[in-house]
C-alpha positions as a Markdown table, in Angstrom:
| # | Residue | x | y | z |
|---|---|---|---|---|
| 1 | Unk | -35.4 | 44.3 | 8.1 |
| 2 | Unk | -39.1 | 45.9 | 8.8 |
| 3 | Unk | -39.3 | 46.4 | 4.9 |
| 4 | Unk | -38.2 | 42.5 | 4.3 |
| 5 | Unk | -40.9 | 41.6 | 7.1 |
| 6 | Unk | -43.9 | 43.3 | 5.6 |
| 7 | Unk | -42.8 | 42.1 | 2.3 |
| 8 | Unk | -42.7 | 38.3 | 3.1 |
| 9 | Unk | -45.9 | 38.6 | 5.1 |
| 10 | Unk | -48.0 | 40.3 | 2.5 |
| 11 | Unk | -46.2 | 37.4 | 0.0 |
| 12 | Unk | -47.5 | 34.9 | 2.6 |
| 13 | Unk | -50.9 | 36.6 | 3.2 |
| 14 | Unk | -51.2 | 36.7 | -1.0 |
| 15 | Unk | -50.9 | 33.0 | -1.6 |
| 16 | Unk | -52.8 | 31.7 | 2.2 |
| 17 | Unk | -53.5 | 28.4 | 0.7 |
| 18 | Unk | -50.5 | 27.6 | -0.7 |
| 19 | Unk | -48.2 | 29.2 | 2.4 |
| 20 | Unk | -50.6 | 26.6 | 5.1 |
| 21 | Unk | -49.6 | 23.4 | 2.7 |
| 22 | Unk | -46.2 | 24.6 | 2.5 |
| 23 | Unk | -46.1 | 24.8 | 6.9 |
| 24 | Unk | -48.2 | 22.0 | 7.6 |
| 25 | Unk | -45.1 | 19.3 | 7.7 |
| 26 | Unk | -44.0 | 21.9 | 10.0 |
| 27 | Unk | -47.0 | 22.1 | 12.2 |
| 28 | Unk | -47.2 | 18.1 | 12.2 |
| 29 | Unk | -43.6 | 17.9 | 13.2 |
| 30 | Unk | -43.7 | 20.2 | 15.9 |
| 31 | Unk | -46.9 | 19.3 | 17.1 |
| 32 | Unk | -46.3 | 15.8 | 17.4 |
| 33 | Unk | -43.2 | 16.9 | 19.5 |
| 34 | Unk | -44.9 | 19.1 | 22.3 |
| 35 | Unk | -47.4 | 16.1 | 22.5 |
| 36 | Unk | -45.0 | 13.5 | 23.0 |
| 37 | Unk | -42.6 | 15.4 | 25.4 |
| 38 | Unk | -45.6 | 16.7 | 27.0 |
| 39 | Unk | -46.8 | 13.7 | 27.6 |
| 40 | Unk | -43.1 | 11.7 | 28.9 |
| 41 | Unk | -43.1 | 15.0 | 31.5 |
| 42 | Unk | -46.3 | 14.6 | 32.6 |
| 43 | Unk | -46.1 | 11.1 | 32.9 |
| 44 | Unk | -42.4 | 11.0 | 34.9 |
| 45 | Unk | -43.8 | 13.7 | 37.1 |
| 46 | Unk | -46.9 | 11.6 | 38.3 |
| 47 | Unk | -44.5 | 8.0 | 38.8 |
| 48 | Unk | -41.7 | 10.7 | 40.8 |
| 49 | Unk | -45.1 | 12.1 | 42.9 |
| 50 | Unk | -46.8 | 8.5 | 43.0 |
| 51 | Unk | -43.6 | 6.7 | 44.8 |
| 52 | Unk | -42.3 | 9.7 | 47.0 |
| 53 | Unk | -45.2 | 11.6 | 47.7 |
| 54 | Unk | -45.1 | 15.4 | 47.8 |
| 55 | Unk | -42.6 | 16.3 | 50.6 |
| 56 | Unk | -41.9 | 13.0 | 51.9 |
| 57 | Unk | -38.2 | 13.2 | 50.9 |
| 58 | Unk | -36.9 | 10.4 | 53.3 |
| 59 | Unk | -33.7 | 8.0 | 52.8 |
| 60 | Unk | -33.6 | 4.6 | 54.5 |
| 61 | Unk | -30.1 | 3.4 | 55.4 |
| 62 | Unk | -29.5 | 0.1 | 56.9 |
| 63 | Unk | -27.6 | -2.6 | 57.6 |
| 64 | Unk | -26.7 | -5.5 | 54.8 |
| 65 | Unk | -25.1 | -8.6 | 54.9 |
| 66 | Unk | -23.8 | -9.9 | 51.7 |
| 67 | Unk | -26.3 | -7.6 | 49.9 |
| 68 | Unk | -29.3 | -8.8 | 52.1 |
| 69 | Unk | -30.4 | -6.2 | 55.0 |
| 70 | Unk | -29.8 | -7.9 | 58.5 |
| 71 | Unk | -31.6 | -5.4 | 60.8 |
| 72 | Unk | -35.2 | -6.9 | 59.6 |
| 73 | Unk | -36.5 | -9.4 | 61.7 |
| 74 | Unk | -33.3 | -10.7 | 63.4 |
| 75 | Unk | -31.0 | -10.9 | 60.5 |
| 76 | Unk | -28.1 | -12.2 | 61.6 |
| 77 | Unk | -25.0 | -10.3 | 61.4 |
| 78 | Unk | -22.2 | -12.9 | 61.2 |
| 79 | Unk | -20.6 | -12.2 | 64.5 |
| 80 | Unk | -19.6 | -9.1 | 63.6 |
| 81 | Unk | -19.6 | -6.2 | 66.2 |
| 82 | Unk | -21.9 | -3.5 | 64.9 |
| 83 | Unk | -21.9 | -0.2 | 67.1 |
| 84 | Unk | -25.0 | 0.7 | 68.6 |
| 85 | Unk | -25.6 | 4.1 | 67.2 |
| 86 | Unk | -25.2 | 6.8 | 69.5 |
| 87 | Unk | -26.2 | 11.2 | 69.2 |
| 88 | Unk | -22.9 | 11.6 | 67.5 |
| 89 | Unk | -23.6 | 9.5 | 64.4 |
| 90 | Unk | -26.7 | 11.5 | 63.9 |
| 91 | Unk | -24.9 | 14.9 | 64.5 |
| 92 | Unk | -22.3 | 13.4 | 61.9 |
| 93 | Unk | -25.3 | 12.7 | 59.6 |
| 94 | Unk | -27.0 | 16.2 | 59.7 |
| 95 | Unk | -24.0 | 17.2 | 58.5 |
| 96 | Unk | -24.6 | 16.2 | 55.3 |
| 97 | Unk | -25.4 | 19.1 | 52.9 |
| 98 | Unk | -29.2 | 18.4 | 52.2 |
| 99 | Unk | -29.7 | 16.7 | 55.6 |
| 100 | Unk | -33.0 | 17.9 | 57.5 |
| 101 | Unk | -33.2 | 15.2 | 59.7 |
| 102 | Unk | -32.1 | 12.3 | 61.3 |
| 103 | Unk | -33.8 | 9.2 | 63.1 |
| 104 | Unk | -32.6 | 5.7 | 64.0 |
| 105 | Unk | -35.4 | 3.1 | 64.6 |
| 106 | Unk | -35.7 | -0.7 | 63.9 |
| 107 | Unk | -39.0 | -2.5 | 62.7 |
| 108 | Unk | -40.4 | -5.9 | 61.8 |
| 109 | Unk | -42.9 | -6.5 | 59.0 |
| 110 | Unk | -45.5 | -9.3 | 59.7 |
| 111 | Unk | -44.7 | -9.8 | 62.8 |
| 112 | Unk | -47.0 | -13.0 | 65.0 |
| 113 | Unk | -48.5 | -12.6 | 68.1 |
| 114 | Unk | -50.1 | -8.7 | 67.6 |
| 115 | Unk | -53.5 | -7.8 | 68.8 |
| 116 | Unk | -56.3 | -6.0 | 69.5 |
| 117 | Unk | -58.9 | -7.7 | 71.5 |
| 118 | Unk | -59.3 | -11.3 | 68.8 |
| 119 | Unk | -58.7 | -8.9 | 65.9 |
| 120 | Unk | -55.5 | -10.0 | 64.6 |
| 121 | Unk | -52.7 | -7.4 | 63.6 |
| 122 | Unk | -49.8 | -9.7 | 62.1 |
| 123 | Unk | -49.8 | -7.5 | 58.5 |
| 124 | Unk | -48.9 | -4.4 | 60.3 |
| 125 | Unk | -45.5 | -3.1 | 61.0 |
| 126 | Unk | -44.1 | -2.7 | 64.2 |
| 127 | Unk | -41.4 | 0.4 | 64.4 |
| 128 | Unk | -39.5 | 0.9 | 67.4 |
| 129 | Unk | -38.6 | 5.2 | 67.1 |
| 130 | Unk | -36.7 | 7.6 | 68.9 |
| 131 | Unk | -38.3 | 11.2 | 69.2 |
| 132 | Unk | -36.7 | 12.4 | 66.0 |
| 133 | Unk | -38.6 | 9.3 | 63.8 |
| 134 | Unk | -41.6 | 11.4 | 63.4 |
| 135 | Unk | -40.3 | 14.5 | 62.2 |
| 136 | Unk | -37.9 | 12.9 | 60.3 |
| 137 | Unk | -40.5 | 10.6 | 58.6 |
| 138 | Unk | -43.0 | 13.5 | 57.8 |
| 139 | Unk | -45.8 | 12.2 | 60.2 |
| 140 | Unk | -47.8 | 14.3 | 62.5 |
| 141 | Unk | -50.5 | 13.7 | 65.5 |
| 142 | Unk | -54.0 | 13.3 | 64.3 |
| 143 | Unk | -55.5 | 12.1 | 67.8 |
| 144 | Unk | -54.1 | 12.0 | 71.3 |
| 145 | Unk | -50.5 | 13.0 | 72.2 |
| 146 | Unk | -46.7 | 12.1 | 70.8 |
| 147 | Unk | -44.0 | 10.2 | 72.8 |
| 148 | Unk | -42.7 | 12.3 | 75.8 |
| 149 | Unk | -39.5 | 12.3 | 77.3 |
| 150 | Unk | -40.5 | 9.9 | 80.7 |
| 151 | Unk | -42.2 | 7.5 | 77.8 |
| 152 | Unk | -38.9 | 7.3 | 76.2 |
| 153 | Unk | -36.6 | 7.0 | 79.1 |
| 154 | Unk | -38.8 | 5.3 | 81.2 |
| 155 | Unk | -39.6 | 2.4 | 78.8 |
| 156 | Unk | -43.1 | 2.7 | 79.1 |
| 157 | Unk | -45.6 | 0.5 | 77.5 |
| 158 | Unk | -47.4 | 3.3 | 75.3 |
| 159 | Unk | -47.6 | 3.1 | 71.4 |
| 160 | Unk | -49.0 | 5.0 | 68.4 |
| 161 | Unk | -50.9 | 4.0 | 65.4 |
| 162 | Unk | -51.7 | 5.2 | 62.1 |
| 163 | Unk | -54.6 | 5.9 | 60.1 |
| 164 | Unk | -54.6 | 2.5 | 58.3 |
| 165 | Unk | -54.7 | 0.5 | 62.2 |
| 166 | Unk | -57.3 | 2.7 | 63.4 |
| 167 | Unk | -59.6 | 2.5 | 60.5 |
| 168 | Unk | -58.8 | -1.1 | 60.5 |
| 169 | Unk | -58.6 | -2.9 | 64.1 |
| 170 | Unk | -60.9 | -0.5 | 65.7 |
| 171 | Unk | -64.0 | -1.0 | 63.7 |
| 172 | Unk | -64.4 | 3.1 | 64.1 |
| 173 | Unk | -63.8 | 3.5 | 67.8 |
| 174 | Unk | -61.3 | 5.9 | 69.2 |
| 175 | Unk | -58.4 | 4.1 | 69.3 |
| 176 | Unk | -56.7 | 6.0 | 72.5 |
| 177 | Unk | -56.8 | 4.6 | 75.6 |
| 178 | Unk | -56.9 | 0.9 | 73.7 |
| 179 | Unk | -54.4 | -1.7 | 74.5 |
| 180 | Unk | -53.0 | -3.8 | 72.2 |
| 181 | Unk | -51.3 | -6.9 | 72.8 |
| 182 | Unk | -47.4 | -7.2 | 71.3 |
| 183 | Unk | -45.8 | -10.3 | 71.9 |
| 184 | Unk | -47.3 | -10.7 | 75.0 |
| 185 | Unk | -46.9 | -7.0 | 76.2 |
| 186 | Unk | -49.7 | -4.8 | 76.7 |
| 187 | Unk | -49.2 | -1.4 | 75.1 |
| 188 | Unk | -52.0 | 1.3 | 75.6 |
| 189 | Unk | -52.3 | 3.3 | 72.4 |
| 190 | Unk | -51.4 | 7.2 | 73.2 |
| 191 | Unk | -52.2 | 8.7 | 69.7 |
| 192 | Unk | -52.6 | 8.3 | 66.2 |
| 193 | Unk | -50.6 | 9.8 | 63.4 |
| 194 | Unk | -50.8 | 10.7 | 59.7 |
| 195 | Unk | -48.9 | 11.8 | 57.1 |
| 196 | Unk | -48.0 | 15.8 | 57.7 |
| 197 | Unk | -48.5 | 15.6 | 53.6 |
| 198 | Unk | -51.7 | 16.0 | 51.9 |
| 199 | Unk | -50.9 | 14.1 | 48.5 |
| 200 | Unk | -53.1 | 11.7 | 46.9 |
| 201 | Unk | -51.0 | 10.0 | 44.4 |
| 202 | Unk | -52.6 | 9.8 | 41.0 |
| 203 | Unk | -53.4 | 5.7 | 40.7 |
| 204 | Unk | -55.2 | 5.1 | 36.9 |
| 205 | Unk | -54.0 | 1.3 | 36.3 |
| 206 | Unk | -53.0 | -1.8 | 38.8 |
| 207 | Unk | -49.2 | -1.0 | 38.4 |
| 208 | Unk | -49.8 | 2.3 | 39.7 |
| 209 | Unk | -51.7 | 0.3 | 42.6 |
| 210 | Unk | -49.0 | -1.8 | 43.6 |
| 211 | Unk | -45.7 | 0.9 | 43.1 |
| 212 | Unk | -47.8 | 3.0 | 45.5 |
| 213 | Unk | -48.2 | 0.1 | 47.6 |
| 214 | Unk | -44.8 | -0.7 | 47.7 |
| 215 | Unk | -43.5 | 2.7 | 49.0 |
| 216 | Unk | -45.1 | 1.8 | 52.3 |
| 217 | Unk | -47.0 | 5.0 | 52.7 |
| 218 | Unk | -50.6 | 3.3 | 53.0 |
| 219 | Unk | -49.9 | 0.4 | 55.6 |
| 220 | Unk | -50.5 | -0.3 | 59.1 |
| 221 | Unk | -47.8 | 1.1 | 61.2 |
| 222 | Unk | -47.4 | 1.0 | 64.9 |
| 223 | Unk | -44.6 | 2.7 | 66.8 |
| 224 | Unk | -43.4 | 2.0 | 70.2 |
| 225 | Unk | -40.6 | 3.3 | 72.3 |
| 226 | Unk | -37.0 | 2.3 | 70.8 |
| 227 | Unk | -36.5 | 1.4 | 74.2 |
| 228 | Unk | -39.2 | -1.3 | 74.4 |
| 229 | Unk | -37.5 | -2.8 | 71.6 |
| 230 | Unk | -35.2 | -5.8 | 73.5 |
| 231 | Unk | -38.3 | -6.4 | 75.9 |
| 232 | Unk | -40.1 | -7.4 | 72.9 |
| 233 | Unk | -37.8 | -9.1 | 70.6 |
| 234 | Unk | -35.3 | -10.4 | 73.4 |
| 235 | Unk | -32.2 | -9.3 | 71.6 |
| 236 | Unk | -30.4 | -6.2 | 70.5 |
| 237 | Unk | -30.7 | -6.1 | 66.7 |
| 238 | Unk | -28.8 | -3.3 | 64.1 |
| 239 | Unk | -30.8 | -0.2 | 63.6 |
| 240 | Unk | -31.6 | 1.4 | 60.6 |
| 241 | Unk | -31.5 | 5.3 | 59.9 |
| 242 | Unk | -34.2 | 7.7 | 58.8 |
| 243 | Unk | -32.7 | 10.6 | 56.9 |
| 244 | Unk | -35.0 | 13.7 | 55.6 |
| 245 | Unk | -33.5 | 15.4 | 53.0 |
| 246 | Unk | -34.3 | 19.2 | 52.2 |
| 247 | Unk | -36.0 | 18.2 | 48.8 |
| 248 | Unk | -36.4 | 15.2 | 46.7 |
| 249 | Unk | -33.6 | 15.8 | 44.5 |
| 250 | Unk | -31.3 | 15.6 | 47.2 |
| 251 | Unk | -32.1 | 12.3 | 48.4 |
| 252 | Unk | -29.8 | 10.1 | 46.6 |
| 253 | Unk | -26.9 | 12.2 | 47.7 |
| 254 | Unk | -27.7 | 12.4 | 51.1 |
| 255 | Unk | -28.5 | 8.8 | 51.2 |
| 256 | Unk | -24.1 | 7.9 | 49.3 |
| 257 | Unk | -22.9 | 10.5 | 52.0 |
| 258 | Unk | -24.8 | 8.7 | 54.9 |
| 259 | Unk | -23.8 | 5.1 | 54.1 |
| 260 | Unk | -19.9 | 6.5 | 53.4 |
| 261 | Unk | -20.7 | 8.0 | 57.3 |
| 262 | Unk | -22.1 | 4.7 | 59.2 |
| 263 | Unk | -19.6 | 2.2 | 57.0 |
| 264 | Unk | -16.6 | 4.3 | 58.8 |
| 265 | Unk | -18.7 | 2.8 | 61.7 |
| 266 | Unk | -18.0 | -0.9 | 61.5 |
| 267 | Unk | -14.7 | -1.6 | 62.8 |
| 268 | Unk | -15.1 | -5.2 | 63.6 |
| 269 | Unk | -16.3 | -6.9 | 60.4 |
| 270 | Unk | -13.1 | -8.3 | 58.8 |
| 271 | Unk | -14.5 | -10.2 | 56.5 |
| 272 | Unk | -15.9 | -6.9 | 55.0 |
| 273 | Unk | -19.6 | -8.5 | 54.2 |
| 274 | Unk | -21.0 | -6.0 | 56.3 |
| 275 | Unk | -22.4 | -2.9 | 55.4 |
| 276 | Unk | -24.5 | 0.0 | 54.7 |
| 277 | Unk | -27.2 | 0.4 | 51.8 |
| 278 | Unk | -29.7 | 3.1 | 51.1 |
| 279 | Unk | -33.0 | 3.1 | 49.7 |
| 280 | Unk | -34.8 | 6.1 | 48.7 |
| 281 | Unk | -37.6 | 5.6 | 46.5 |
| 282 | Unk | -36.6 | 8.3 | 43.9 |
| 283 | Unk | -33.9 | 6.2 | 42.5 |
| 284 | Unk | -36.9 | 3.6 | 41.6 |
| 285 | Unk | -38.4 | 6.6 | 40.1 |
| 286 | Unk | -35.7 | 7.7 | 37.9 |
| 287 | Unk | -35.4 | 4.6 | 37.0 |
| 288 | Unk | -39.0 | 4.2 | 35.6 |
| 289 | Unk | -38.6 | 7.7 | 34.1 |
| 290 | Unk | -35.4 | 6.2 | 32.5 |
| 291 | Unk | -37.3 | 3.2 | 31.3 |
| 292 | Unk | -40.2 | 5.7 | 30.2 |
| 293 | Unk | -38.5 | 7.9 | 28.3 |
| 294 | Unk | -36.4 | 6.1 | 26.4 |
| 295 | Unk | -39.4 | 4.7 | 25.3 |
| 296 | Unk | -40.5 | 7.7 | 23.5 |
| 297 | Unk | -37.2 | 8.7 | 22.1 |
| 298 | Unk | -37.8 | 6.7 | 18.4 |
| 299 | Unk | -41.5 | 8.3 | 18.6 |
| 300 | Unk | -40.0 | 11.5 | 18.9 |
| 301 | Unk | -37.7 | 10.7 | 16.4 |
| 302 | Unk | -40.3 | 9.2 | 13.9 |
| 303 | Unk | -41.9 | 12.9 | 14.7 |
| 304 | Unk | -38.6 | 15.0 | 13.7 |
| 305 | Unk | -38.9 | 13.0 | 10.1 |
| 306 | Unk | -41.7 | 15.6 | 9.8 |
| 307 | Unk | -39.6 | 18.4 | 10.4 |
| 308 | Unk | -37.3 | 17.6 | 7.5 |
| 309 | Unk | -39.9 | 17.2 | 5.1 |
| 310 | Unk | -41.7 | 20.7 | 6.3 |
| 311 | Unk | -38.1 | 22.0 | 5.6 |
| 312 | Unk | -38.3 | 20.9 | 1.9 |
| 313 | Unk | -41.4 | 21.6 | 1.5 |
| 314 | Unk | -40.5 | 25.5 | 2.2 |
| 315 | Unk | -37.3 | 24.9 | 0.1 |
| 316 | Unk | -39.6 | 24.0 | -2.9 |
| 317 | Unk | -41.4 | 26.6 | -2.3 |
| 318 | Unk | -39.3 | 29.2 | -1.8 |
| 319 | Unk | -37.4 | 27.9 | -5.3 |
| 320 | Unk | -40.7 | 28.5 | -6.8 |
| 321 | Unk | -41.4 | 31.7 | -5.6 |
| 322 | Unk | -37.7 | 32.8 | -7.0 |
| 323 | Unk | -39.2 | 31.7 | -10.3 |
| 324 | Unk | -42.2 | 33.6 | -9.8 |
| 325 | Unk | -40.4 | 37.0 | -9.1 |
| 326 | Unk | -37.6 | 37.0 | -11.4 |
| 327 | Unk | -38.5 | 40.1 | -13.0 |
| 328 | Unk | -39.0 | 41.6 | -9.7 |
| 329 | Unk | -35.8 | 40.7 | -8.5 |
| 330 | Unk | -33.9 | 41.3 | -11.7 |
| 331 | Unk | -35.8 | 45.2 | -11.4 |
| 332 | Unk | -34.3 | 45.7 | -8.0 |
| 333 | Unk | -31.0 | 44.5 | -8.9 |
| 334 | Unk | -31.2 | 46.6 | -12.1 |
| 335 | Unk | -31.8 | 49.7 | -9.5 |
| 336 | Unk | -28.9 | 48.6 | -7.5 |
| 337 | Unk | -29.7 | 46.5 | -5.1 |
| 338 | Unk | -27.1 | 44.1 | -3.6 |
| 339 | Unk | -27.2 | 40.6 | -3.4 |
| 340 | Unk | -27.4 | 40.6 | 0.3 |
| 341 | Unk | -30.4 | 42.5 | 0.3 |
| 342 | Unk | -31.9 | 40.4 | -2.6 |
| 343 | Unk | -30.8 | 37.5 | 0.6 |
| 344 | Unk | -32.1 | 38.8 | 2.9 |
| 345 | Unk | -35.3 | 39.2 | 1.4 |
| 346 | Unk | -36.4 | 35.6 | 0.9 |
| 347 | Unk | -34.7 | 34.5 | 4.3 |
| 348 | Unk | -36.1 | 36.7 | 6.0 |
| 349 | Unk | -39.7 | 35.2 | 3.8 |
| 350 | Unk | -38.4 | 31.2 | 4.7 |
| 351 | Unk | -37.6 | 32.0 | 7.8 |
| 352 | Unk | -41.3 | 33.9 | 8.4 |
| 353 | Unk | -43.1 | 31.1 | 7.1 |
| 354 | Unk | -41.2 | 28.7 | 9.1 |
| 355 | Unk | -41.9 | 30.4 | 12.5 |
| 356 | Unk | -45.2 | 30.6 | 11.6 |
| 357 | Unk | -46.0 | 26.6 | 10.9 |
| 358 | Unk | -43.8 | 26.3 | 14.1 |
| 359 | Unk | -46.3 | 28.7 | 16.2 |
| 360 | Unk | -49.2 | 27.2 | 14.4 |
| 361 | Unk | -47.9 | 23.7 | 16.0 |
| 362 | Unk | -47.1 | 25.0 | 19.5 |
| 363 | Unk | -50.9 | 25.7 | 19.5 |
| 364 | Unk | -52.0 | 22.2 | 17.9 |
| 365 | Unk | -49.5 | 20.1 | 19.7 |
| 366 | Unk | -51.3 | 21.5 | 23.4 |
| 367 | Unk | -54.3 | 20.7 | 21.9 |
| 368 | Unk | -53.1 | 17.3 | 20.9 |
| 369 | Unk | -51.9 | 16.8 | 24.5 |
| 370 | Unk | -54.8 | 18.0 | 26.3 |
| 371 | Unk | -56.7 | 15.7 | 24.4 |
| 372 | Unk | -54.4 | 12.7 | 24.4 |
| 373 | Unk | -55.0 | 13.5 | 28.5 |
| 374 | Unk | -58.1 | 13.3 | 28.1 |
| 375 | Unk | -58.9 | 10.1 | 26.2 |
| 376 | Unk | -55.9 | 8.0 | 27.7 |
| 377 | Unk | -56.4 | 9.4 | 31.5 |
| 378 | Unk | -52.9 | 9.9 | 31.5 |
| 379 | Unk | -51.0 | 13.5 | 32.7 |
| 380 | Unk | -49.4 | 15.6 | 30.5 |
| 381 | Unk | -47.2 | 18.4 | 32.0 |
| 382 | Unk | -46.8 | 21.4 | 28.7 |
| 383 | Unk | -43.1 | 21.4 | 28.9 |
| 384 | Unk | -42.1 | 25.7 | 28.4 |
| 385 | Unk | -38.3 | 24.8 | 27.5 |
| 386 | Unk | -39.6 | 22.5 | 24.9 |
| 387 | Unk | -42.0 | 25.3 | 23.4 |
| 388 | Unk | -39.6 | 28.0 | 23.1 |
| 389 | Unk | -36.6 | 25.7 | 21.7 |
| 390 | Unk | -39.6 | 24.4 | 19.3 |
| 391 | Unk | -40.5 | 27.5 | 17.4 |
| 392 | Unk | -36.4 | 28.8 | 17.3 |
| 393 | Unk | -36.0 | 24.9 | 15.5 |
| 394 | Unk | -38.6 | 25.6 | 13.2 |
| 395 | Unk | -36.9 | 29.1 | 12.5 |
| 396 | Unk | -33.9 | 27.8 | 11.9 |
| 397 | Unk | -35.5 | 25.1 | 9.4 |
| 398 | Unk | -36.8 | 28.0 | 7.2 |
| 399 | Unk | -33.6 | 29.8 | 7.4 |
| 400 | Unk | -31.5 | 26.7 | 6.4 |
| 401 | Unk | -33.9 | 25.3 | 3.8 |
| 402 | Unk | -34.4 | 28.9 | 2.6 |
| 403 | Unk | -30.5 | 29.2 | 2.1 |
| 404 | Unk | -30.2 | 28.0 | -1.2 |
| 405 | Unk | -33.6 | 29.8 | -2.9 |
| 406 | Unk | -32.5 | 32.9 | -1.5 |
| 407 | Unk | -28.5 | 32.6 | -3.2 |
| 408 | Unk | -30.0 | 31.4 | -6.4 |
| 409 | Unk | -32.3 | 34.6 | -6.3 |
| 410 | Unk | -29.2 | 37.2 | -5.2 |
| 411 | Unk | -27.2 | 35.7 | -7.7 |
| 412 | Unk | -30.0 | 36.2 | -10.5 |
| 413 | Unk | -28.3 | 38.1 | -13.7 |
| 414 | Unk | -30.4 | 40.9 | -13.6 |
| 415 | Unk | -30.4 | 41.4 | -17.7 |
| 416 | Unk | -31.9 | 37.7 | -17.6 |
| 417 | Unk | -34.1 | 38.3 | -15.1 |
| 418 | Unk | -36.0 | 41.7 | -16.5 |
| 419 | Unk | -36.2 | 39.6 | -19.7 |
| 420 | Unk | -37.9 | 36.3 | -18.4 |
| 421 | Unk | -41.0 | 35.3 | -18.9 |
């Protein structure tokens, strides 16, 4: 085999110009490849990081009516008797393999009658939490303190705010120690939280804008005891859950295990229009990435049309370089070769030349993607699997296409051969 190697490489080495024409469909094809799937990665990677954010991992569960959820602002739950949801649904819910945490909470988006001082906070969502919702939601203090146990217990009138209230309503002033006005009920602001993560999601065109927008990470929030809830609302409304799964790819799991969970809950609904939906915001993704790469697949197709021609290209000329060492192979046979080292010989070239063009793409098809980064603003994630599986492709082109040259050459006569000119 060492012999066959040095052989084909100083055949390859003797004709350069003619051995780089012969791998460039090669190189094109498998260049083109690593672009395109390094680009589908990179691109699938930033819509997965853009909508969950980088260790986020949370589930919503809630109640639905008919399809439509009946736990935001005072949905109506068609006389049904839902259970108010006690410790042991949330020790039931932690069961769930991938479960880190567990929260139950209501809220209300655009809710009338919010202020601070005459600045207006109707946009913002209200959330009334219990003292897992934080944990659970990956937020952490920033200023001031957290709920304690008297402000949950006690129903006090305290709140907490996030970054995008107290950059907005405060006009820069510490926001603890402020009250703001809910429905008619002072609550003093306690502390403000952020997001425990430090992502920045990657936002280069208006739809990145508004899919980041929609995952609810960058508006105003302010939480009050779950307790306050029915002094502010006047009723006792269906709560929704908050799960935290281990890691992102757990999420949809977690969230089919925790609605099979709280649907075992409703006893009294027999007209069976109520239950429990999840929403976790890597479904959207995978569906994007869905819609993404399929996209792609006919590009990558088109690209593998360049494969097939590199392969007949080394086919041609492999056949040609059988023609051009006849008497070679016809003097070896002559000396007593056999035919499946006469084989062996020119797959082992095919094969050579093959891996060669398919290294020589590796490195243009990076290239092509770095630079396709570069001028589109778009990311591109160099895909490893894609780069190994590549160059063994390519191999196996050369060894396929080779097959033929290489039996027409073993099976030479070797009388003919010594005598052809």
């Amino acid at each position: 085999m060492g012999e066959n190697i040095r052989i084909s490489l100083r055949g390859i080495w003797s004709h350069k110009m003619r051995s780089f024409l012969t791998m460039l469909g090669i190189i094109i094809g498998i260049a083109a490849i690593i672009a395109i799937v390094s680009t589908i990665k990179g691109t699938n990677e930033q819509i997965k990081q853009n909508l969950v954010g980088s260790g986020t991992n949370t589930v919503t569960v809630m109640l639905t009516k008919d399809g439509m959820p009946v736990s935001e602002n005072g949905g109506d739950t068609g006389g049904a008797t839902v259970p108010e949801l006690a410790e042991d649904d949330r020790n039931s819910l932690l069961s769930i393999q991938g479960a880190e945490n567990a929260a139950f909470y209501h809220s209300r988006t655009y809710v009338d009658n919010v202020y601070y001082l005459n600045n207006s906070l109707e946009g913002d969502t209200i959330y009334g939490i219990d003292q897992n919702y934080l944990d659970a939601a990956g937020l952490q203090l920033k200023e001031g303190r957290g709920f304690g146990k008297v402000d949950l217990t006690d129903s006090r009138r305290v709140c907490l705010v996030n970054d995008a209230v107290a950059d907005s309503a405060f006009g820069g002033d510490d926001p603890v120690g402020k009250v703001i006005d809910i429905q008619g009920e002072p609550f003093t602001v306690i502390g403000v939280v952020t997001s425990s993560s430090a992502y920045e999601p990657v936002i280069n065109s208006e739809t990145d804008y508004y899919m980041y927008m929609s995952s609810g990470t960058s508006t105003g929030a302010i939480y009050i005891p779950d307790q306050m809830w029915p002094v502010i609302f006047q009723y006792d409304e269906p709560q929704n859950v908050l799960l935290k799964a281990d890691n992102t790819d757990d999420m949809t799991s977690v969230g089919k295990q925790a609605v099979d969970i709280l649907d075992a809950a409703i006893a009294s609904d027999s007209s069976g229009s109520l239950s429990y939906a999840s929403q976790d915001l890597s479904q959207t993704a995978s569906q994007l990435q869905q819609l993404t790469s399929s996209s792609n697949v006919m590009l990558i197709g088109i690209a593998s049309i360049s494969l097939l021609v590199g392969g007949i290209g080394v086919m041609n000329i492999m056949l040609v370089s059988v023609t051009e060492r006849t008497r070679e192979i016809g003097l070896k046979k002559a000396l007593g070769a056999k035919k499946r080292a006469i084989r062996a010989q020119f797959l082992t070239e095919a094969a050579l030349l093959s891996m060669i063009g398919g290294g020589l793409g590796v490195v243009v098809g990076i290239i092509m993607a770095q630079l396709i980064a570069f001028v589109a603003k778009i990311p591109v994630a160099i895909s490893i699997p894609s780069i190994f599986i590549s160059v063994l492709f390519s191999m196996a082109v050369g060894i396929i296409f080779g097959l033929m040259p290489s039996i027409k050459a073993a099976n030479l006569n070797p009388i003919d051969a010594l005598r052809y000119e």
